[in-house]
PDB file as gemmi writes it, atoms N, CA and C in Angstrom:
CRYST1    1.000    1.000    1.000  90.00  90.00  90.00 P 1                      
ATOM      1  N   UNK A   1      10.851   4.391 -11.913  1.00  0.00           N  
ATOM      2  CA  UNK A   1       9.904   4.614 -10.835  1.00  0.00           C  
ATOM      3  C   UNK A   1      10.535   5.535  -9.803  1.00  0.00           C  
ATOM      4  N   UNK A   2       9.993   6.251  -9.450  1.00  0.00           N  
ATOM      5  CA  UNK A   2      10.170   7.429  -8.131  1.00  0.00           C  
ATOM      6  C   UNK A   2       9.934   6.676  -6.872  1.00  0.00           C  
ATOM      7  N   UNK A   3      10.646   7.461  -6.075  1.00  0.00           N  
ATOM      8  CA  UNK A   3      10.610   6.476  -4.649  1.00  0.00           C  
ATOM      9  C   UNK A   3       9.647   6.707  -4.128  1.00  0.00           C  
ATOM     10  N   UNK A   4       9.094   5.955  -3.087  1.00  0.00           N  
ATOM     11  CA  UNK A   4       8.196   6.057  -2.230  1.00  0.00           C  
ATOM     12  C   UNK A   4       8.267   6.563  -1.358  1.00  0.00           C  
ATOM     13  N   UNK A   5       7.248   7.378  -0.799  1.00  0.00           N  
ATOM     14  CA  UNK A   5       7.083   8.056   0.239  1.00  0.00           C  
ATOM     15  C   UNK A   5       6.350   7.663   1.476  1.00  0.00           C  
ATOM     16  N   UNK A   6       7.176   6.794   2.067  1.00  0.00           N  
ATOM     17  CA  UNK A   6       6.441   6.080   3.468  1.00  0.00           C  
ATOM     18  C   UNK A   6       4.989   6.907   4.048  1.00  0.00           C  
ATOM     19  N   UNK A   7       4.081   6.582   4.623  1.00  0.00           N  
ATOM     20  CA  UNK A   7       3.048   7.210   5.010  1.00  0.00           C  
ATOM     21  C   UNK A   7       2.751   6.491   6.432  1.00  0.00           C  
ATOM     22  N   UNK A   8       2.737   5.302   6.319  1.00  0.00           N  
ATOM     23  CA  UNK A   8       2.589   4.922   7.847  1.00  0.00           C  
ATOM     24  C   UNK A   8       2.819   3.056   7.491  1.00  0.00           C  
ATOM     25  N   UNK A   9       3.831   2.838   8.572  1.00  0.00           N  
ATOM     26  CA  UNK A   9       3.783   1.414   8.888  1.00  0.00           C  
ATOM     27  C   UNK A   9       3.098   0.214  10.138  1.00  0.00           C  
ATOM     28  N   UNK A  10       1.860  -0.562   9.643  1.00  0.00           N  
ATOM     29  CA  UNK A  10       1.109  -1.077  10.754  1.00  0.00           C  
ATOM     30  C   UNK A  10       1.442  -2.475  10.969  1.00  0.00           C  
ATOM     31  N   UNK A  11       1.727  -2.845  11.954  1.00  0.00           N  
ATOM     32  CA  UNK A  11       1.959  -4.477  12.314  1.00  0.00           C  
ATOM     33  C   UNK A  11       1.054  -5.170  11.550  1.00  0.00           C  
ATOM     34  N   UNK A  12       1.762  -5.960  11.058  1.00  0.00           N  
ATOM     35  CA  UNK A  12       0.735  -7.190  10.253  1.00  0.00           C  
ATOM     36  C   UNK A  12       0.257  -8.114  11.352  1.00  0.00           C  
ATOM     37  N   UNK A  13      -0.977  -8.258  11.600  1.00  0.00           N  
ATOM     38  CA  UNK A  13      -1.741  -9.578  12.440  1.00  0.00           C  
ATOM     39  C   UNK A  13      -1.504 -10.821  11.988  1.00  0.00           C  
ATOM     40  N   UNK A  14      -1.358 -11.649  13.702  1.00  0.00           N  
ATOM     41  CA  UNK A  14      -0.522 -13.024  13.454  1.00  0.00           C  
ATOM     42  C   UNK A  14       0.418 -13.131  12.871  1.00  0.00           C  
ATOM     43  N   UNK A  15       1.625 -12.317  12.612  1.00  0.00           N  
ATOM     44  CA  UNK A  15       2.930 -12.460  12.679  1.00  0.00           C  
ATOM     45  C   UNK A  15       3.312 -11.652  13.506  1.00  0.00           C  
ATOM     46  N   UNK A  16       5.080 -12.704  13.688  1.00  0.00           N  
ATOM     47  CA  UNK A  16       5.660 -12.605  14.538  1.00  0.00           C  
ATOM     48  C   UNK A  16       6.313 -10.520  13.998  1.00  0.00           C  
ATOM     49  N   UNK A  17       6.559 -10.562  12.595  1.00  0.00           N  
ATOM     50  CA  UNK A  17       7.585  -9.194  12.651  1.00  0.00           C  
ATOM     51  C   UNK A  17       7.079  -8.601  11.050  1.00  0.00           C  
ATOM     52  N   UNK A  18       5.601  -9.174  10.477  1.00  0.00           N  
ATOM     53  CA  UNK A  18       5.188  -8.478   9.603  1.00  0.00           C  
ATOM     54  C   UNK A  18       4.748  -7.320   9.490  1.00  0.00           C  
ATOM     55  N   UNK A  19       4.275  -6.940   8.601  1.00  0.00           N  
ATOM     56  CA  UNK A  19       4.296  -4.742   8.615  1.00  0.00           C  
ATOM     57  C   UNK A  19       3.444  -5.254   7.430  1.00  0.00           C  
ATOM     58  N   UNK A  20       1.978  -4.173   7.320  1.00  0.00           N  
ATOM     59  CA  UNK A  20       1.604  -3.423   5.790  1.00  0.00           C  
ATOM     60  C   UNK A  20       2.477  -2.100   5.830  1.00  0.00           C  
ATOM     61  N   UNK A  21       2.219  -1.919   4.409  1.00  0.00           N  
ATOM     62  CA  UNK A  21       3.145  -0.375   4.372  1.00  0.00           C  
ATOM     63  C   UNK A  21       2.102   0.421   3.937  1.00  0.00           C  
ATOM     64  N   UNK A  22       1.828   1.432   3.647  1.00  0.00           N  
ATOM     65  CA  UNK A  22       1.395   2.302   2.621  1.00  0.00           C  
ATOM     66  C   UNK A  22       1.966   3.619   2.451  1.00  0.00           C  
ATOM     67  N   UNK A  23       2.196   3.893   1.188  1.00  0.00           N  
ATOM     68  CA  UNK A  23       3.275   5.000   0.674  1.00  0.00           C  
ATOM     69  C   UNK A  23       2.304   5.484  -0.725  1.00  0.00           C  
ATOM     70  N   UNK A  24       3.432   6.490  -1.135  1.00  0.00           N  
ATOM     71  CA  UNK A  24       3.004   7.471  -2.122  1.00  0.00           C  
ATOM     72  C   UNK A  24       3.875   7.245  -3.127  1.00  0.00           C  
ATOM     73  N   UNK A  25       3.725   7.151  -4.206  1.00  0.00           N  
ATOM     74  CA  UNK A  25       4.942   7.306  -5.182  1.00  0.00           C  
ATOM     75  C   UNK A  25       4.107   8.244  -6.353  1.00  0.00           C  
ATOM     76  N   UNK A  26       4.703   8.901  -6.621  1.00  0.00           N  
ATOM     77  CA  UNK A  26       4.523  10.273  -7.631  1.00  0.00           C  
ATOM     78  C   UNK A  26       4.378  10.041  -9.006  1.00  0.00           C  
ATOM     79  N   UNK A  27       5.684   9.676  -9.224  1.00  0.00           N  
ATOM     80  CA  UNK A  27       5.220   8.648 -10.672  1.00  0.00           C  
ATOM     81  C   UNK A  27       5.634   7.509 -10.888  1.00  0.00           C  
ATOM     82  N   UNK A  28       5.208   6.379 -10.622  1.00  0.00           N  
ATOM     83  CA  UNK A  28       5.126   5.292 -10.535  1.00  0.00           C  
ATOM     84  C   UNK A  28       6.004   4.411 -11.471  1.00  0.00           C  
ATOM     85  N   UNK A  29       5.397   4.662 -13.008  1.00  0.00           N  
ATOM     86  CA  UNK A  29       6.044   3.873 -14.211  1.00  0.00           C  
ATOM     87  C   UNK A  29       6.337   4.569 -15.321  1.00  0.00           C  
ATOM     88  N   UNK A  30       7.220   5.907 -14.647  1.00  0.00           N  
ATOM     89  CA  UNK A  30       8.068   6.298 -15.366  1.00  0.00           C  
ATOM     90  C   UNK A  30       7.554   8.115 -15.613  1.00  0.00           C  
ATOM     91  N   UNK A  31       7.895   8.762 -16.354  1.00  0.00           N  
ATOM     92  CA  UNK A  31       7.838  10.384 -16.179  1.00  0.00           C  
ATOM     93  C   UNK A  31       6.704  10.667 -16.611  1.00  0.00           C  
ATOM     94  N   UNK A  32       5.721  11.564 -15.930  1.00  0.00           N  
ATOM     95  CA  UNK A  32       4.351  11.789 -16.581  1.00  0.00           C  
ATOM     96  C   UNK A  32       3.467  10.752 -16.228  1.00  0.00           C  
ATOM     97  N   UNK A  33       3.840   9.860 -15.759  1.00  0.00           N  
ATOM     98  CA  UNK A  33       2.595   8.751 -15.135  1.00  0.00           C  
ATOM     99  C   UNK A  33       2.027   9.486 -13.612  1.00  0.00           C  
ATOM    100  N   UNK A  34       0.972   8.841 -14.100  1.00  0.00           N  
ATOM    101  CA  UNK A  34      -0.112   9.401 -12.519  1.00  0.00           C  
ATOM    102  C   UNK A  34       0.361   8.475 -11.495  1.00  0.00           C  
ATOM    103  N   UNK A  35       0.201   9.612 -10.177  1.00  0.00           N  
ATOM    104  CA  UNK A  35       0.309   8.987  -8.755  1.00  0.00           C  
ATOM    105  C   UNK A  35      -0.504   7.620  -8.401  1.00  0.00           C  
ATOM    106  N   UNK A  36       0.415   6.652  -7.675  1.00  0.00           N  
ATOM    107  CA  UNK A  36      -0.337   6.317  -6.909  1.00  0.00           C  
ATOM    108  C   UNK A  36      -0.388   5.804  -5.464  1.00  0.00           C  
ATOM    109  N   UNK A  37      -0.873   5.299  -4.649  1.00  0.00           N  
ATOM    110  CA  UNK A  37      -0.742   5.216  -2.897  1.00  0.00           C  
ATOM    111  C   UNK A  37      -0.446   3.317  -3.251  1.00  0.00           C  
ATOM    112  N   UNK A  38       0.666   3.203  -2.469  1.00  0.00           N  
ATOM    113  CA  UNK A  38       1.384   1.650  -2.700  1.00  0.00           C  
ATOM    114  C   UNK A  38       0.859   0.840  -1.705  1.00  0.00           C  
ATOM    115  N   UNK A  39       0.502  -0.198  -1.206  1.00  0.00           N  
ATOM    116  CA  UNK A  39       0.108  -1.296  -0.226  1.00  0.00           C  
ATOM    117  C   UNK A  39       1.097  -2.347  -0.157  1.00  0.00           C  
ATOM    118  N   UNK A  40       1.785  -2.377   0.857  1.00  0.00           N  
ATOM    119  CA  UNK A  40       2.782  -3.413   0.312  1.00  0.00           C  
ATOM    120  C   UNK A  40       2.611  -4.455   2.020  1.00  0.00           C  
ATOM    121  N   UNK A  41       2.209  -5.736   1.504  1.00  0.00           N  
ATOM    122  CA  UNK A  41       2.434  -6.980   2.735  1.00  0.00           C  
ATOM    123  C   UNK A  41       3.548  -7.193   2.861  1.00  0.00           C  
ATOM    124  N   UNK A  42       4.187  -7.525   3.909  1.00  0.00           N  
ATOM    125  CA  UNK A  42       5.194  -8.129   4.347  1.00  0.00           C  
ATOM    126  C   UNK A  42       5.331  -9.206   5.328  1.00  0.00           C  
ATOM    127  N   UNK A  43       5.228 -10.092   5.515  1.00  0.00           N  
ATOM    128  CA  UNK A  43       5.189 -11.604   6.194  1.00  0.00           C  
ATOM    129  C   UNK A  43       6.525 -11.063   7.016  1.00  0.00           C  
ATOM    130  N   UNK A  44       7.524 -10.849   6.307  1.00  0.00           N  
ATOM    131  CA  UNK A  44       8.581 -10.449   8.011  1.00  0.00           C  
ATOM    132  C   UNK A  44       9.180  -9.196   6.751  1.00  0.00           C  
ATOM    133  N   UNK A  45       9.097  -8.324   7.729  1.00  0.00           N  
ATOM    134  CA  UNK A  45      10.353  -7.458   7.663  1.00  0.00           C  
ATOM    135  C   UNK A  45      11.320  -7.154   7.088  1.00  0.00           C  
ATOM    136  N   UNK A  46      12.171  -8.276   7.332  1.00  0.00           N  
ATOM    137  CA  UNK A  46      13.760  -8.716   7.329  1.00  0.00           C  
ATOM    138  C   UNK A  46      13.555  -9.042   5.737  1.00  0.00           C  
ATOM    139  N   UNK A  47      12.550  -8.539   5.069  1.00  0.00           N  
ATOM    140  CA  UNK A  47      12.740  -8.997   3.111  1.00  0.00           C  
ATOM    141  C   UNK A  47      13.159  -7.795   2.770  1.00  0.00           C  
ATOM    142  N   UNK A  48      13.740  -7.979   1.752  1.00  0.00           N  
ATOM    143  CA  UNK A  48      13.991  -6.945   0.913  1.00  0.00           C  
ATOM    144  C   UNK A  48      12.830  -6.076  -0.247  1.00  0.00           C  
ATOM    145  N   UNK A  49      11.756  -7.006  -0.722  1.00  0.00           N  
ATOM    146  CA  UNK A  49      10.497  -6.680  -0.924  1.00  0.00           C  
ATOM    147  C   UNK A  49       9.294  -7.297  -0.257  1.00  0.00           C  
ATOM    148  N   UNK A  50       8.201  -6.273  -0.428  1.00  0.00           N  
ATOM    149  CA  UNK A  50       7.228  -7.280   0.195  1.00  0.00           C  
ATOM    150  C   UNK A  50       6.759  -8.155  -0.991  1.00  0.00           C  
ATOM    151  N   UNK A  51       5.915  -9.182   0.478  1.00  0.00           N  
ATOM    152  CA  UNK A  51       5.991 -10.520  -0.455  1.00  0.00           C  
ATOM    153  C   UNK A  51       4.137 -10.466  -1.320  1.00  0.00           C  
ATOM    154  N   UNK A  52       3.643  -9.112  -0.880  1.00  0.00           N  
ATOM    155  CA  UNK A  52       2.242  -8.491  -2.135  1.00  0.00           C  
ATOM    156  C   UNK A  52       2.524  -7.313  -1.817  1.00  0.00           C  
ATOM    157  N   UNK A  53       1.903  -6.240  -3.438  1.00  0.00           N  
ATOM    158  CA  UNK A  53       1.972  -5.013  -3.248  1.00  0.00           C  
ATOM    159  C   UNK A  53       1.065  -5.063  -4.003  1.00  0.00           C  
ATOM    160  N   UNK A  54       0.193  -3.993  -4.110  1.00  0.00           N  
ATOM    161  CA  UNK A  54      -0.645  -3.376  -5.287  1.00  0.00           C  
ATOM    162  C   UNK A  54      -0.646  -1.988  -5.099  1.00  0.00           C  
ATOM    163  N   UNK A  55      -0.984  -1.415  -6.080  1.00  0.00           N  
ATOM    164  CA  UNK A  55      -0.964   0.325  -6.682  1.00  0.00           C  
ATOM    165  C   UNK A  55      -2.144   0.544  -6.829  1.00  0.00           C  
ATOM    166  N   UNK A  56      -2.871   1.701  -6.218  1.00  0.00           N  
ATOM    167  CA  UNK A  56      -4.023   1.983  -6.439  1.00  0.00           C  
ATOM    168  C   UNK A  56      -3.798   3.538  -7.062  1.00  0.00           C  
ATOM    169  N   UNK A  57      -4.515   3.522  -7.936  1.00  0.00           N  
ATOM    170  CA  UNK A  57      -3.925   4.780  -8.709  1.00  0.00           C  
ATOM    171  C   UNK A  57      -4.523   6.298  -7.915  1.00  0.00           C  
ATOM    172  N   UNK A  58      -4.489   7.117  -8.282  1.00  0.00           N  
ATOM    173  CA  UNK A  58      -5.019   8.388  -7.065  1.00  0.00           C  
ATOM    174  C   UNK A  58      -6.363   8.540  -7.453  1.00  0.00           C  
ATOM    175  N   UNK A  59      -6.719   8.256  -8.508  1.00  0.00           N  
ATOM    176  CA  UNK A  59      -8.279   9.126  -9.500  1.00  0.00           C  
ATOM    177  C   UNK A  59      -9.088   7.450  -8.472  1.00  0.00           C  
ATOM    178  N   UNK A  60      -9.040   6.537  -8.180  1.00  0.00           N  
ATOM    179  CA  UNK A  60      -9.814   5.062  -7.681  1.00  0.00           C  
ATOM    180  C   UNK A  60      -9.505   5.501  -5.990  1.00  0.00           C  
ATOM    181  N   UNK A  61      -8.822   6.261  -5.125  1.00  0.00           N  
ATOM    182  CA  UNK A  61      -8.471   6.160  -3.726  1.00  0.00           C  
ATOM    183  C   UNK A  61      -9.796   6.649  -2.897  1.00  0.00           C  
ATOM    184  N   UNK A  62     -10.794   7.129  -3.588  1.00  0.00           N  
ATOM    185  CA  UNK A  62     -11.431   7.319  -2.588  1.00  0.00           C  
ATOM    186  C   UNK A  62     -12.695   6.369  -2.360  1.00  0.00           C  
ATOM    187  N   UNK A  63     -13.188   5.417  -4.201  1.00  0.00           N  
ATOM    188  CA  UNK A  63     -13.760   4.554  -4.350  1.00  0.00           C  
ATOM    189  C   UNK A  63     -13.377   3.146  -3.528  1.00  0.00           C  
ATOM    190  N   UNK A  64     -12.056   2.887  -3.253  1.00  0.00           N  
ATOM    191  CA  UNK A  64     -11.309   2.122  -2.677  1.00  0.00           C  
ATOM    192  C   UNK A  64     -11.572   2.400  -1.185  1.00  0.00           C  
ATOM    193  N   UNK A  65     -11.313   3.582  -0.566  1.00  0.00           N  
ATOM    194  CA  UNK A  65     -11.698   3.812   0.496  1.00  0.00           C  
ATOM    195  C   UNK A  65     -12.806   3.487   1.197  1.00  0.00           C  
ATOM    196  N   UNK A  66     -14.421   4.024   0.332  1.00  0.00           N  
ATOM    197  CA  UNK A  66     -15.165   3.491   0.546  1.00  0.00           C  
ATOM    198  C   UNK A  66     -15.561   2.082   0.283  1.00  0.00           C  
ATOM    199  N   UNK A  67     -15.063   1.256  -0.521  1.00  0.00           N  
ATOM    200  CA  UNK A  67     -15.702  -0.198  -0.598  1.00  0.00           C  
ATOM    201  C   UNK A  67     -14.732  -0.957   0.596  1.00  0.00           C  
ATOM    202  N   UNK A  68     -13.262  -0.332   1.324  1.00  0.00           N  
ATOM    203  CA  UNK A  68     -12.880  -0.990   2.387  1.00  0.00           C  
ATOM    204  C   UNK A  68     -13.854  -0.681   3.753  1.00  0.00           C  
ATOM    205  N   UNK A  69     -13.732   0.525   3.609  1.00  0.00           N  
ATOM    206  CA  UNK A  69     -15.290   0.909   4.791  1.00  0.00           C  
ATOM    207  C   UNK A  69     -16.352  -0.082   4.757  1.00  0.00           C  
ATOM    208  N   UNK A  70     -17.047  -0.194   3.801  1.00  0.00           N  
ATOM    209  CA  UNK A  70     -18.051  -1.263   3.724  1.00  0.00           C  
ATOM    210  C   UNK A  70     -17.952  -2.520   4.059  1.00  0.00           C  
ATOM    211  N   UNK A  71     -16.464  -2.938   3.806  1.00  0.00           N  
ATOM    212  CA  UNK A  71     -16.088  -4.317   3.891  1.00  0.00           C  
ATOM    213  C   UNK A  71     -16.358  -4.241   5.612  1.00  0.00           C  
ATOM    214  N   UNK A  72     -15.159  -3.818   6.518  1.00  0.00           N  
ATOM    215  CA  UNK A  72     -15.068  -3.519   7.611  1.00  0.00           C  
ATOM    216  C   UNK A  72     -16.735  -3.428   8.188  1.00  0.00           C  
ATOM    217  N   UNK A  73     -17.902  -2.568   7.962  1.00  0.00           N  
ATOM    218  CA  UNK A  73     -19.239  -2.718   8.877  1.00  0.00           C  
ATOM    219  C   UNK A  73     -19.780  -4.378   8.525  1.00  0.00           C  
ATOM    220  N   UNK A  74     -19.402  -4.360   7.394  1.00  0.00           N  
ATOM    221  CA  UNK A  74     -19.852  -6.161   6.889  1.00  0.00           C  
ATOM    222  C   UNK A  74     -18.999  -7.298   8.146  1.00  0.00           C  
ATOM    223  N   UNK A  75     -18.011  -7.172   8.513  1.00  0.00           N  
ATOM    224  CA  UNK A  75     -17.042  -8.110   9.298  1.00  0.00           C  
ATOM    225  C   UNK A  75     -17.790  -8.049  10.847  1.00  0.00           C  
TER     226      UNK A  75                                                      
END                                                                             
């Protein structure tokens, strides 16, 4: 896996020192695999991984985009 490319880190709500992440990784699972944008929870910080991640692949990011939009006018 190729490293990630930080994109922006946001305080996780109701914790004291949690972070979402979201990053880029190029090729993910190995040479010739498609991009994808990483989500990673973190409950604190101070881990060495977060404690959820999921991969959304690049060809689904904008379908994803919009069904979080939707979620959000629904709330």
């Amino acid at each position: 896996m190729k490293e990630a490319q930080l994109i922006k880190e946001i305080p996780l709500a109701s914790t004291d020192d949690g972070a979402i992440t979201v990053a880029t990784v190029k090729e993910p699972y190995g040479e010739n695999s498609s991009p994808v944008v990483s989500l990673g929870i973190w409950l604190s910080k101070t881990s060495e991984e977060p404690d959820w991640k999921v991969h959304i692949p690049a060809e689904n990011l904008n379908q994803v985009i919009e069904a979080l939009q939707e979620a959000k006018r629904e709330l």
